[in-house]
C-alpha positions in Angstrom: 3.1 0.5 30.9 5.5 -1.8 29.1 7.8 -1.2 25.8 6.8 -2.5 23.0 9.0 -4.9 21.7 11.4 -4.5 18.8 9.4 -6.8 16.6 6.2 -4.5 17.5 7.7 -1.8 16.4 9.2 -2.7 12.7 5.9 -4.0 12.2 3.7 -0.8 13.2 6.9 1.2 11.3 6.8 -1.4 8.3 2.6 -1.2 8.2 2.5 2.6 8.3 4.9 2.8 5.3 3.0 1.2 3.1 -0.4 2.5 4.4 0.7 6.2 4.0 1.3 6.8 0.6 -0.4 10.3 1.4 2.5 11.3 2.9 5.4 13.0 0.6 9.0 12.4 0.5 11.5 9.2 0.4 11.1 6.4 3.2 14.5 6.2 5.3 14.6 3.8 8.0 15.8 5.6 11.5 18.4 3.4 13.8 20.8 3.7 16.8 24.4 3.1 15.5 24.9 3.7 19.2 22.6 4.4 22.0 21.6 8.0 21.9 23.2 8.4 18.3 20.9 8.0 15.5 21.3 7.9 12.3 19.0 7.4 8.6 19.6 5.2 5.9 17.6 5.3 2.6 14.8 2.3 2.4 15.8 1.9 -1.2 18.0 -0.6 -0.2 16.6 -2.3 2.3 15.6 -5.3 2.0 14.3 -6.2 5.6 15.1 -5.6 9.2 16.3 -8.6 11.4 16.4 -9.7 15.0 19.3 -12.4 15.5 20.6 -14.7 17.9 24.0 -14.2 18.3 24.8 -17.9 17.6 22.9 -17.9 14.2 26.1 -15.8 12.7 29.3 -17.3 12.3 32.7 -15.7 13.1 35.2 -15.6 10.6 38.6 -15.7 12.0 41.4 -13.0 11.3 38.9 -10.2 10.1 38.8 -7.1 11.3 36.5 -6.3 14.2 34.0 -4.9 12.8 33.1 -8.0 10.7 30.5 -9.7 13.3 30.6 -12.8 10.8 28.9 -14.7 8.1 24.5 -15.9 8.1 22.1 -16.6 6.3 18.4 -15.2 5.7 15.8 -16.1 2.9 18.5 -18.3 1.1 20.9 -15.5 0.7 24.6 -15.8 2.7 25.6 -12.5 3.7 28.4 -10.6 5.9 27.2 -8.8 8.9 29.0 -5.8 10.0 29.2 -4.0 13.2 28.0 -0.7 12.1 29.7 1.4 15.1 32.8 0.1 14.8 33.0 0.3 11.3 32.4 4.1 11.4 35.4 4.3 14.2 32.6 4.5 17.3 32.5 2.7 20.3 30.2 -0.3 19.8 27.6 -1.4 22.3 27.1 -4.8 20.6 31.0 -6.3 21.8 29.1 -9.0 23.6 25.8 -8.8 22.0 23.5 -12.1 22.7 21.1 -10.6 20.1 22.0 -8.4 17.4 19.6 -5.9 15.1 20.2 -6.2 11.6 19.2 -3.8 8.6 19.4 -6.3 5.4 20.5 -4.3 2.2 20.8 -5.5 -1.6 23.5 -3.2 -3.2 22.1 -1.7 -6.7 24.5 -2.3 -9.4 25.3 -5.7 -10.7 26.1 -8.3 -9.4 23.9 -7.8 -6.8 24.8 -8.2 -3.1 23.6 -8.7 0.4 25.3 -7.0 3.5 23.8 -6.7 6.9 24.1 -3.9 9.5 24.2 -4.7 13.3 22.6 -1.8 15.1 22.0 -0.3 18.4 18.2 0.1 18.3 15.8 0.2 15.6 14.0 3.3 15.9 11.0 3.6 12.4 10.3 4.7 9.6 10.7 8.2 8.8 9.8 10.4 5.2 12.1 13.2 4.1 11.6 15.4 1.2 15.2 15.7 -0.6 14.6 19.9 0.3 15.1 18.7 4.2 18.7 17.4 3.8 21.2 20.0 4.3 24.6 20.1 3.7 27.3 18.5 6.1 29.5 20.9 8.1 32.8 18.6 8.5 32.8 19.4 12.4 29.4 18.6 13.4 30.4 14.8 13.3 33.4 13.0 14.2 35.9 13.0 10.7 35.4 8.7 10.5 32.2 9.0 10.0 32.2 11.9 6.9 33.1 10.2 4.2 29.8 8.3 4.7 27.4 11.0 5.4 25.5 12.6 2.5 23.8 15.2 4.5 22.1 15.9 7.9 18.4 16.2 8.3 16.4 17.7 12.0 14.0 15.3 13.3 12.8 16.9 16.6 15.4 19.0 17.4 18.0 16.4 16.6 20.5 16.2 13.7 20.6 13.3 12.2 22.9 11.9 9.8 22.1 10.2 6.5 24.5 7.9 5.3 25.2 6.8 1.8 25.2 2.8 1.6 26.4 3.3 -1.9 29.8 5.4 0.1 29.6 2.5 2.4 29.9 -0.4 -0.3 32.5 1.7 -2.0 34.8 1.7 1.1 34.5 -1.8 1.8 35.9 -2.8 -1.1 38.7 -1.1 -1.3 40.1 -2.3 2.1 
């Protein structure tokens, strides 16, 4: 029996979130920053989930690596950032022909788009707020804790959420 494609799957993901309003807690969208590590971001933020040639995004000379480059999506120009190498892990996407992108608007004005290049998009997931625990420093490695706002188990696995607000905030300091 065959995979279901990427695109299958954000759509079944996508369709069940909005057809499950049953169901309690906040929508976070579950991804691979690398393979086998996974990790939840709140859907708050995001504004759509992208498949991408590699050619569609332009490199921007003397950045730092974890700036994939510059593209463009329905009319809005945004950066695209390697996710794993921005939190200090090895990236799987060096020499990506086709990158997974998680689209997110920042909150406070003026308004922003930044893009995420992912491992592996992995659903749609609900968590009530009572589920997220408390970070224990050690659990993950230290370049990774200033953007974790707690840990949630999903199967026997700990997962953890990051804050794109934490995110934003440390991008535009550097």
């Amino acid at each position: 029996m065959s995979k279901p494609s990427p695109v299958a799957k954000i759509q079944a993901n996508l369709q069940e979130l909005f057809e499950s309003k049953a169901r309690s807690g906040d929508a976070y969208v579950k991804f691979e920053i690398v393979p086998e590590f996974s990790a939840l971001l709140s859907m708050s933020q995001v504004q759509k989930s992208l498949i991408v040639e590699a050619e569609k995004i332009t490199p921007l000379p003397s950045m730092p690596e974890a700036v994939i480059g510059i593209m463009s999506s329905a009319e809005r120009v945004f950066c695209v950032f390697d996710l794993a190498q921005m939190l200090s892990l090895t990236s799987s996407l060096v020499y990506a022909q086709k990158y997974q992108i998680i689209l997110l608007k920042s909150v406070a004005p003026p308004s922003f788009y930044i893009g995420f290049a992912i491992a592996n998009f992995r659903g749609v997931s609900r968590i009530v707020n009572q589920q997220i625990r408390r970070l224990e420093p050690q659990m993950f490695p230290t370049s990774m804790t200033n953007f974790i706002e707690g840990i949630v188990e999903i199967d026997d696995e700990l997962i953890p959420v990051l804050g794109f607000e934490q995110i934003l905030s440390y991008l535009t300091t550097k």
